[in-house]
N, C-alpha and C positions, 0 to 999 in steps of 0.2 A: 688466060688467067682471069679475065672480069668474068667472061661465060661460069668459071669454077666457083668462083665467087658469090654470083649471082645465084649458082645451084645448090651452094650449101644455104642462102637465105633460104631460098624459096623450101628447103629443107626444113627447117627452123621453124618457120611460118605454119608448115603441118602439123607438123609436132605440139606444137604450141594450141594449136586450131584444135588439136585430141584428146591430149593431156590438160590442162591448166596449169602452169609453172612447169611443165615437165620442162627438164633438161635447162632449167635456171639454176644459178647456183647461188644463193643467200646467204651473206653472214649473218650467224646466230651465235649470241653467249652461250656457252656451256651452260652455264646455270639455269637458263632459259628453256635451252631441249631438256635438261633435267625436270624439272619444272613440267615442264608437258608431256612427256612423253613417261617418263621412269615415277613420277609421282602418283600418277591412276592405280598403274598395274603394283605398285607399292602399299599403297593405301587396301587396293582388292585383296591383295593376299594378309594384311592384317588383320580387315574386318570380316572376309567372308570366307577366308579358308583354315590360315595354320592358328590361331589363337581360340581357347573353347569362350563359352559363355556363362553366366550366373547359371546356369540347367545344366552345366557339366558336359557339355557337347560342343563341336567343331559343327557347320553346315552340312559336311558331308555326313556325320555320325546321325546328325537329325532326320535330312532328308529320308535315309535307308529305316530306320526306327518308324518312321510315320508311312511310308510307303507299307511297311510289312503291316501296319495297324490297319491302315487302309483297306489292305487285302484280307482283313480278318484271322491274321496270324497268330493273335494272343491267346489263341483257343481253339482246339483240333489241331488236325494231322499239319507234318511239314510239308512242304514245298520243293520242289528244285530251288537251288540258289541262284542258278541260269533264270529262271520264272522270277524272282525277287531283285537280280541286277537288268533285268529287264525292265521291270516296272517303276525301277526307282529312275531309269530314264527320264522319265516325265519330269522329274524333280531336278535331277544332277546333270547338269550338261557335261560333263566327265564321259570319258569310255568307258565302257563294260569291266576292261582289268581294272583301274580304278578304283571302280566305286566297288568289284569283288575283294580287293588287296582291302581295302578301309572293312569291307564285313566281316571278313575273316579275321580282324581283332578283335570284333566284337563276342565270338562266337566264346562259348564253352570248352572247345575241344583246341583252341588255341592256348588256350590257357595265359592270356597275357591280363588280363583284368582278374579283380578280387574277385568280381560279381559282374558275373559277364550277362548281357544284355539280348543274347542270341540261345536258344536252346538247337545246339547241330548235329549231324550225325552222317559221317563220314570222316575223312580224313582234311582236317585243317591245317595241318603244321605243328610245331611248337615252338610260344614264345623265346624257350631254351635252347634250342636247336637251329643253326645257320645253316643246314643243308637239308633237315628235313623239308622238302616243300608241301604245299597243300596241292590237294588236290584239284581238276577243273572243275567249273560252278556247273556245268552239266553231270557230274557224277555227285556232287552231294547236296545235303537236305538241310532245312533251316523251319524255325518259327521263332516268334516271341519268348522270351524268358518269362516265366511268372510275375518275375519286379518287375516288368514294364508297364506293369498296370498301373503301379507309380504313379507314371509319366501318362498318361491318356486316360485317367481315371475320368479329372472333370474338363477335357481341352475341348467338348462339344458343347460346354457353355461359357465359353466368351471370356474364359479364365486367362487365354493370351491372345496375341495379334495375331492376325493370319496376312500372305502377300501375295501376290500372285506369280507365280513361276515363269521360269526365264521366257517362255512362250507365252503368256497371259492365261492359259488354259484351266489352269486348276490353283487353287489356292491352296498355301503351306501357310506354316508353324512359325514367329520367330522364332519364339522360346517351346517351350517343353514343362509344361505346372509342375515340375519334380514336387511329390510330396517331402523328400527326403534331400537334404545338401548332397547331391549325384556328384556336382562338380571336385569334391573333395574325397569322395567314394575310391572312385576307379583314378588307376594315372592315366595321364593326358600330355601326349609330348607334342610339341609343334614350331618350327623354326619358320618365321617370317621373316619380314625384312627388316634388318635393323636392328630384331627384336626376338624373344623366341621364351617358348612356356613348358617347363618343366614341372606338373604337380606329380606328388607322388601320393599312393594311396593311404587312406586310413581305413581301421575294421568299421564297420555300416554300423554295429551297436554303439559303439564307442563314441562315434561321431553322433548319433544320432539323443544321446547320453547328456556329451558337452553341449551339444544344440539346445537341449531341455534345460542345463544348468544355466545355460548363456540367457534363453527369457525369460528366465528366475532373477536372475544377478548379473546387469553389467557387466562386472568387475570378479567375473567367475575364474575361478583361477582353474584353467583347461588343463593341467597334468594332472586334476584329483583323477578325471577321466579319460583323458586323450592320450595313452601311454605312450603313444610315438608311432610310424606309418606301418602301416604292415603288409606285407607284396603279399603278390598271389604264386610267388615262388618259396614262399618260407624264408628257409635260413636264422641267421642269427644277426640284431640291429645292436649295434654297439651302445650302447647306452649313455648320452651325456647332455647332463640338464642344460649346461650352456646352448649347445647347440642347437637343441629344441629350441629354447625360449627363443634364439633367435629367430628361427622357423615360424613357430608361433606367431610372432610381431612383426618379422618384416617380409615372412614368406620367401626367402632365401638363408642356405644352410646347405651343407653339406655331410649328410649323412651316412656312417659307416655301416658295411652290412659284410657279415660274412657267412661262408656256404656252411651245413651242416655236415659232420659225416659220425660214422662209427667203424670202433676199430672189433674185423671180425678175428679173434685169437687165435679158433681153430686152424681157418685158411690162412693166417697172418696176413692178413690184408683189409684195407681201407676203403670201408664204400663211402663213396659222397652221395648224399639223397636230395641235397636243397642246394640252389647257388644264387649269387647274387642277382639282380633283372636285368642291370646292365651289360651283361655277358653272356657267352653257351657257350655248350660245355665243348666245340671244337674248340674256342679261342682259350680256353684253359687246357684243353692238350697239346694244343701247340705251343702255348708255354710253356711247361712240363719237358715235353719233346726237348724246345730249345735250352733250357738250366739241363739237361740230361749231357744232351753234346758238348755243354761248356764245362762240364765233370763239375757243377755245382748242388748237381743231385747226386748222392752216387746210391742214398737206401732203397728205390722203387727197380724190382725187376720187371715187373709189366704194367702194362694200362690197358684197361679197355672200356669202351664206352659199351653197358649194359642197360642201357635205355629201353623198354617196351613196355606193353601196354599199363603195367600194374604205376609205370612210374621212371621218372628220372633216374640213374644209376651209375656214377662212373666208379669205377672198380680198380686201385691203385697196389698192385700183389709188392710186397714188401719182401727186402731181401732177408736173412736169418741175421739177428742179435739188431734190428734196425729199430725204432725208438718212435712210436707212433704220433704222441703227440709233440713230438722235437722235431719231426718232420712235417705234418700239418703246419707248427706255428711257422715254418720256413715256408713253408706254400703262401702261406696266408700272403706276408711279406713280399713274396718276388712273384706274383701270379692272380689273376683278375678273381681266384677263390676270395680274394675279402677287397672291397674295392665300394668306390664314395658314389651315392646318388646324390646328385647337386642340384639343388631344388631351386623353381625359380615360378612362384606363384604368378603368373600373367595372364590375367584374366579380363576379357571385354564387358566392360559395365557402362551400357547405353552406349554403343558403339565407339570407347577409348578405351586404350589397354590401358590397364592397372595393377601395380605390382606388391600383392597386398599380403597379410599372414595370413596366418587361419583363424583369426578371432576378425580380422576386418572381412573377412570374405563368409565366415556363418554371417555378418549382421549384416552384408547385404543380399545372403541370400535368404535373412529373414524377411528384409525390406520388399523383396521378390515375390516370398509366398505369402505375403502378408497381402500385398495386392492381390494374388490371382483369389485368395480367399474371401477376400472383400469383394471381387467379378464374379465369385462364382453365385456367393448368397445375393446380389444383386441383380443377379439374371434369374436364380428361383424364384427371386421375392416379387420380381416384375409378372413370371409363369405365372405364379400363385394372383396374383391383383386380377391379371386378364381372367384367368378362371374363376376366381370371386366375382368377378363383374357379370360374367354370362350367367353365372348362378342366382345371381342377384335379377335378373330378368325373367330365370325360368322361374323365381320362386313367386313373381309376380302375378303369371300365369297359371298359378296352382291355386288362387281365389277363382276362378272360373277359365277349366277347362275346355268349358261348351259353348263360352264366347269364345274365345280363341279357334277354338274347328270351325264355329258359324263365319267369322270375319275370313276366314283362308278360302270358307266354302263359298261366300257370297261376293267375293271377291272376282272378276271378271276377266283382269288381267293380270300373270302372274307377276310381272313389275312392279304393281301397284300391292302384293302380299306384306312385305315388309313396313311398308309408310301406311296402309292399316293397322298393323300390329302396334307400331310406335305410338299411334294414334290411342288407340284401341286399351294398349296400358302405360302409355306413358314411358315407354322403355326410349333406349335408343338406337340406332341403325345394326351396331353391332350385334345388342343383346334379341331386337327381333330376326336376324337374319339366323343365330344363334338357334332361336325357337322355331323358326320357317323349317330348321334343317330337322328336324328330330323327324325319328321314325314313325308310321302311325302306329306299330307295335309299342312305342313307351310313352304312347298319349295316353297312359294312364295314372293314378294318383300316386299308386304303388314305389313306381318309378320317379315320378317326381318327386313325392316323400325322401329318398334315399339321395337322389343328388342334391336336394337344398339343407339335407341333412350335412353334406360336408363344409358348409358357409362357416358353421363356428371353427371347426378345426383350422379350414384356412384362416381365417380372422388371427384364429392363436397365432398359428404359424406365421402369418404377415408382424404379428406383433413382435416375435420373437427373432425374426432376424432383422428389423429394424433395430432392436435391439443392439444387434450384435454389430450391425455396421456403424451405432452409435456407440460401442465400447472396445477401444481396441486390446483390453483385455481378454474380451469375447472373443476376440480373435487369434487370439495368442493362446490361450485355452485351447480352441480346435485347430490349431498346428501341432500342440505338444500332444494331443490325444491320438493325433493321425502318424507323428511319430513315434510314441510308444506301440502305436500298431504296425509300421515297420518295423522297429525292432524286433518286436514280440515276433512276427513272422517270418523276418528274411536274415537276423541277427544269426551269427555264426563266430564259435570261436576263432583267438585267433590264432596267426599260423607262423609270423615272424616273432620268434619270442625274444625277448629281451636280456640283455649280457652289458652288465655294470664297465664302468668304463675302467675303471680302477684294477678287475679286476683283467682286462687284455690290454696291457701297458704292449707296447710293440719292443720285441724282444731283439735285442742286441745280436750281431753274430756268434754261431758258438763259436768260442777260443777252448783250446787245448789248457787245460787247467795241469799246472806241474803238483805233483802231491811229493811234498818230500817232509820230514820231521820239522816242527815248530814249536816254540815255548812262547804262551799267550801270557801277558802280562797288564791288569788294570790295578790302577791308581784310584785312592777313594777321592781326587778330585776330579776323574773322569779320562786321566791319559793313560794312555793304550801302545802298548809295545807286542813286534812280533820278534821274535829273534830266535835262531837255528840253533841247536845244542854246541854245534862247535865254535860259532862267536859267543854262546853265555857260557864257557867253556874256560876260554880266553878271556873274560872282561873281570872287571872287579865289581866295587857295590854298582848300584841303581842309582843312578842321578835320577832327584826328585826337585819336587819344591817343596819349601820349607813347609813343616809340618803336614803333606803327601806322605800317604803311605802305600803299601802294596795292598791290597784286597784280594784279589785273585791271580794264581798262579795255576796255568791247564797246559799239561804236553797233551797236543795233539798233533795235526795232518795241514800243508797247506791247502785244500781244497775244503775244506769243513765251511760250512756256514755260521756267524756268528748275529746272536739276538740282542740287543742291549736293552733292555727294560729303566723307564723314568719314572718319575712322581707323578706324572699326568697319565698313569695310567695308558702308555702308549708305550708300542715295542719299534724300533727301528731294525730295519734286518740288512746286516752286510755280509759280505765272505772275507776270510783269512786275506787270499788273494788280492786284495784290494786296495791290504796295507803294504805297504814298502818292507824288506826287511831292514832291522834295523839291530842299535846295540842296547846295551843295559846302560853306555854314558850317555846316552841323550832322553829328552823327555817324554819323547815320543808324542805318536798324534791325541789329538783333544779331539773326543770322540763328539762332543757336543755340537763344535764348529763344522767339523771333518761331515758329519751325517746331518746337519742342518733340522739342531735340536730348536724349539719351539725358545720366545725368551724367555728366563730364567726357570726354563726345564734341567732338570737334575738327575745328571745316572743316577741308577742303586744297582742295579747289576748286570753281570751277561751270562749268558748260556752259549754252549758250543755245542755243537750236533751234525752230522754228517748225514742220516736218516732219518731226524724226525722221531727217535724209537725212545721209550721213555714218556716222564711224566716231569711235569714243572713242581714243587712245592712253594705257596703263597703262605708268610706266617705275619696274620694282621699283628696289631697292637692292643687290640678287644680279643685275640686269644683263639680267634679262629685261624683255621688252616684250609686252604680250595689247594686241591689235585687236579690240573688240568694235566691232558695229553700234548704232548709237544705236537701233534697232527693237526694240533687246532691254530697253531702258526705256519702252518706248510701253506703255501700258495703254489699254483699253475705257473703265476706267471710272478718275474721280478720286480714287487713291489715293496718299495722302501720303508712305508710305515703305515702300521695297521693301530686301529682305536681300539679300545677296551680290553686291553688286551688281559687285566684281569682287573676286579672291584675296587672300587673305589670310597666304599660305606667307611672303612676304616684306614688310617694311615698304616703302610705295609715296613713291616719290623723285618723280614729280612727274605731273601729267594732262592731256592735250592733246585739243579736238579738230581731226580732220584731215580733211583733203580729198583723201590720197594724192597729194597734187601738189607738199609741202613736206618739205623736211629737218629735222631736231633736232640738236641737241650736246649729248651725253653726258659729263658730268665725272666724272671717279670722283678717289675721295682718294689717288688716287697721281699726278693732274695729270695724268689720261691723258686724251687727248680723243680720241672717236668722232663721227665723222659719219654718219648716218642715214636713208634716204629710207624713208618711212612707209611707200611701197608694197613693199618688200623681204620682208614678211611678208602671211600672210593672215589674214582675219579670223575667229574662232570666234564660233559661235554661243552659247556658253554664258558667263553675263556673268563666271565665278569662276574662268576661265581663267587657266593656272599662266604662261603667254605660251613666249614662244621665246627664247631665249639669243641675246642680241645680245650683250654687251660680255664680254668674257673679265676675271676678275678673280685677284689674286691675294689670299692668305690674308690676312682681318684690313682687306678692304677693300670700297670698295662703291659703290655713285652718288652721287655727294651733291648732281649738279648738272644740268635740262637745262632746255634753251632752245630754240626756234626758231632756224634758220639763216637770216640777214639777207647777203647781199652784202656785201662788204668785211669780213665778220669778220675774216678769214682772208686773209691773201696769200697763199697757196698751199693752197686746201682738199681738192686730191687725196690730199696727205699723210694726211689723218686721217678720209677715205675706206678701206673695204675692199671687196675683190671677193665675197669671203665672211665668212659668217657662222656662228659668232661671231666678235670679233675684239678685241684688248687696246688700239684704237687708238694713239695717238704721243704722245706728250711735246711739249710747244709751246716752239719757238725764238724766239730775238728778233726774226726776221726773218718770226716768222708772225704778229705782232701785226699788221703792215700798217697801214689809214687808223686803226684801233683805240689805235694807238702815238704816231702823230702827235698824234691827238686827245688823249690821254691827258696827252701834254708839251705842247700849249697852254693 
């Protein structure tokens, strides 16, 4: 037992003799191994992998960018992409799949950036597609995109830091002199630890637009120009100021976007051409698939993904009597076709994330190019000194050429050439080594005339970016010039268009609508009765309130839509269905509360319609009359209340709809009556129509009366007819009251 003993020491002892601490076992706090261990590799992936930079780039995106610069890629023939993740080795301690997986976003034929950075040609994948893959970096070709020029325009003078590579071999890039806000360009996704950075794109003119307005004005208010992000997949961005501004200011939001399509009639069928970026288009047929099995779809006979070269294409074959866009908005709803990008600005600024909008992050990437622009004229202006200095020496020597050849020639040893020159005129080390070096071919005057001839231009030129490094106006000036020459050249319309929010309210399920007979009934205090012929059948008077009366009484359909127009010029829209039915002894609903009327907004009337088909009549109290189309109240989608819905210049005396097959009667407060056929005017398209001068008035007077034209109003109704228009119509006699008179003395 001691021998066993003794041999697991002497065990121990070796161990210990090999390792250091091997096979001891140490308590440590959690916190502590966290702390050392999980904090490096925490910190590395924040600052040098998933988070991009003010230049709109991640390490990895840089590295491959400057590698292809390197190789002289921005100009002439492509490459193998195997030759480019090759060489970007030197740079990326990454494997070859890697750093090929990170180039092949960048490329063109990916299609996952606005303005992609790679010009390729082969087969890359599509950002849209989850099983398309790319092809291997030994089968396809790559170079520089034209914008890259951007980015490596001035980086060979000193415009940013350079470091030396993971091997100390070669020196890189921190940054990247973007002429243009890049980092706001293209999207940029990256999840680190802890932390993670979702930008999404804007159009390059746009951005490039608000960057000019922003070092004009502070306080530049970015939606005159920055309409909202636009992908490089299209589609349709919901539209809504809130959301933006949030965006704007705190660089997080979540923004709606949905797919495009068209509905083709012939085929009856639905192609989609554009979808959301967070998606493809398998993960939207596998939804589709799964609502088809749960009998939640039942209008699509086929689908197929018709994807090739010309373009994206899914193709949805629609069964017979199916409803195109009643099916789309149910897509939209239960399926990634309309679906939220969540924005999440996190941006490394002097190596600490920062989670900024888009107005803090143009003005630190003005702060950015405003340096590298201030290192660039500071490295010229230094070029331009040294080369005014040697000029300054040769000009010296151009008072006597033939001393200068005799000191070189009688000169002994060639060591001692330069400390005679200095001598000789007074120069210094530089400037006679400068002169030592010239050819004997341009020891003539000819030649020296022409280069002491450039002293003055340098001189300007010295003066003139001194200048500029003393005003940073000057500087700001050649940023906006260098960006209007991005725009001018790489500016592209753009491709996600824009869809008000108002107008795609998200649409309720369809309900089965019962259509059975109704008697519509309004109160000129605003209460609102539906009730079926066989309960107003059975009931007796109308229970009102005191001094209420009936206004309008319409048989129509329960499914009908019903308009209700106010005094502020605004239309609320409901359907029949929506009121209860009810009797004639109750008061029924208060349309004002009921539709959540504006305060002390005031019905004047409703319209009922089933199609849309028809025209409204507006009759002011200045004597005009506007024909709108009831189509100019039709909406897509169900929204509650639309503005303007007709003028507002004059208070409105009374609202009809017509058929253009009926007359009105016009009373104005001087007892004047006009007769009117609806079709005498035509109808405007726009609903705030100032209308057309029908009744002539005089001073201090106005409508205050109209009515539909019934047979027997009038014994003689020609009288207060006119041939034209406008017209003051007639004054009413005892003899024009007619069966009206009779009845009236019964």
């Amino acid at each position: 037992m001691a021998k066993k003993k003794e041999a697991t020491n002497h065990k121990k002892v070796n161990v210990n003799a090999t390792i250091e601490g091997g096979g001891i076992i140490v308590d440590q706090p959690i916190t502590e191994t966290i702390e050392q261990n999980y904090m490096p590799y925490a910190m590395s992936v924040i600052v040098s992998r998933a988070l991009p930079e003010i230049d709109g780039f991640k390490p990895s995106h840089r590295k491959i960018l400057y590698t292809m610069y390197k190789m002289g890629l921005l100009s002439g023939a492509r490459t193998k992409s195997a030759n480019i993740v090759g060489q970007t080795m030197k740079l990326n301690p990454h494997g070859d799949q890697a750093i090929y997986e990170t180039m092949v976003r960048l490329t063109r034929g990916n299609e996952t950036l606005l303005h992609p950075y790679i010009d390729s040609k082969g087969n890359f994948g599509k950002a849209y597609s989850r099983d398309m893959a790319y092809a291997a970096s030994r089968y396809t070709e790559a170079k520089l995109d034209p914008l890259c020029a951007e980015f490596f325009r001035d980086i060979d003078k000193d415009t940013v830091d350079f470091v030396p590579n993971y091997d100390n071999q070669m020196m890189e890039p921190t940054l990247l002199p973007a002429t243009f806000p890049s980092v706001l360009v293209n999207s940029n996704v990256g999840i680190a630890v802890s932390m993670a950075s979702c930008i999404c794109p804007f159009n390059l003119k746009e951005l490039c637009e608000t960057t000019i307005g922003l070092i004009r004005d502070p306080d530049y208010d970015l939606h005159e120009t920055l309409k909202g992000p636009d992908f490089p997949g299209g589609g349709y961005m919901i539209f809504d100021r809130a959301v933006l501004d949030q965006v704007y200011n705190t660089g997080r939001g979540s923004i709606k976007i949905r797919a495009k399509y068209q509905y083709d009639k012939q085929n009856n069928c639905i192609e989609i051409t554009e979808i959301p970026p967070t998606t493809t288009v398998e993960a939207i047929m596998d939804k589709i698939v799964e609502l088809i099995k749960q009998n939640k779809i039942r209008e699509i006979a086929d689908m197929r993904d018709e994807t090739d070269l010309s373009g994206l294409k899914l193709t949805l074959d629609l069964k017979r009597g199916a409803e195109p866009d009643k099916l789309m908005a149910k897509l939209f709803r239960t399926t990634p076709l309309q679906d939220n990008f969540s924005c999440n600005f996190n941006v490394l600024i002097a190596g600490h994330p920062r989670v900024m909008g888009v107005r803090e992050i143009l003005q630190e990437w003005l702060a950015f190019r405003t340096e590298c622009v201030r290192r660039r004229v500071y490295f010229d202006l230094n070029k331009k000194k040294e080369k005014l200095h040697l000029l300054k020496g040769l000009e010296k020597i151009i008072l006597d050429i033939d001393k200068a050849i005799r000191i070189v020639r009688e000169t002994e040893e060639e060591s001692e050439v330069v400390m005679n020159l200095m001598i000789g005129f007074g120069i210094d080390e530089i400037q006679a080594e400068y002169v030592a070096e010239i050819k004997l071919r341009h020891l003539n005057r000819e030649y020296i005339l022409k280069r002491t001839q450039e002293i003055e231009d340098l001189m300007r030129d010295i003066a003139e970016m001194e200048e500029i490094l003393g005003s940073n106006k000057k500087v700001r000036a050649i940023i906006v010039s260098e960006l209007k020459e991005v725009m001018k050249k790489y500016g592209k319309p753009r491709r996600t268009m824009l869809l008000f929010a108002e107008d795609v309210e998200d649409e309720a399920e369809e309900e089965e609508i019962p259509s059975y007979a109704v008697n519509l009934f309004l109160t000129n205090d605003g209460y609102f009765k539906k009730i079926t012929p066989q309960s107003l059948r059975m009931s007796g008077e109308h229970k009102l309130k005191e001094s209420d009366y009936l206004v309008q009484h319409v048989e129509s359909q329960n499914d009908v839509e019903l308009l209700f127009f106010t005094d502020r010029q605004q239309v609320y829209k409901s359907r029949a269905m929506d009121f209860d039915d009810t009797k004639a002894s109750v008061l029924g609903d208060y349309i004002p509360a009921k539709l959540g009327f504006d305060e002390d907004e005031r019905l004047i009337g409703m319209v009922v319609t089933k199609d849309y088909s028809g025209n409204i009549l507006f009759f002011f109290e200045n004597g005009k009359v506007a024909k709108v189309p009831l189509k100019s109240y039709e909406t897509k989608t169900k929204r509650k209340k639309l503005s303007n819905a007709y003028s507002g210049k004059s208070p409105l005396a009374a609202l009809f709809e017509s058929t253009d097959q009926e007359e009105f009667v016009l009373t104005s407060t001087a007892q004047r009556k006009l007769l009117f056929h609806s079709a005498a005017i035509l109808p405007k398209t726009t609903r705030d129509t100032q209308g057309v001068a029908v009744m002539t008035l005089k001073k201090n007077h106005f409508v205050e009366k109209v009515e539909r034209f019934v047979e027997g109003m009038f014994a003689n109704p020609h009288r207060f007819r006119s041939k034209t228009l406008p017209s003051a119509g007639a004054l009413m006699r005892e003899e024009d009251y007619g069966e009206q008179l009779n009845l009236l003395g019964e």
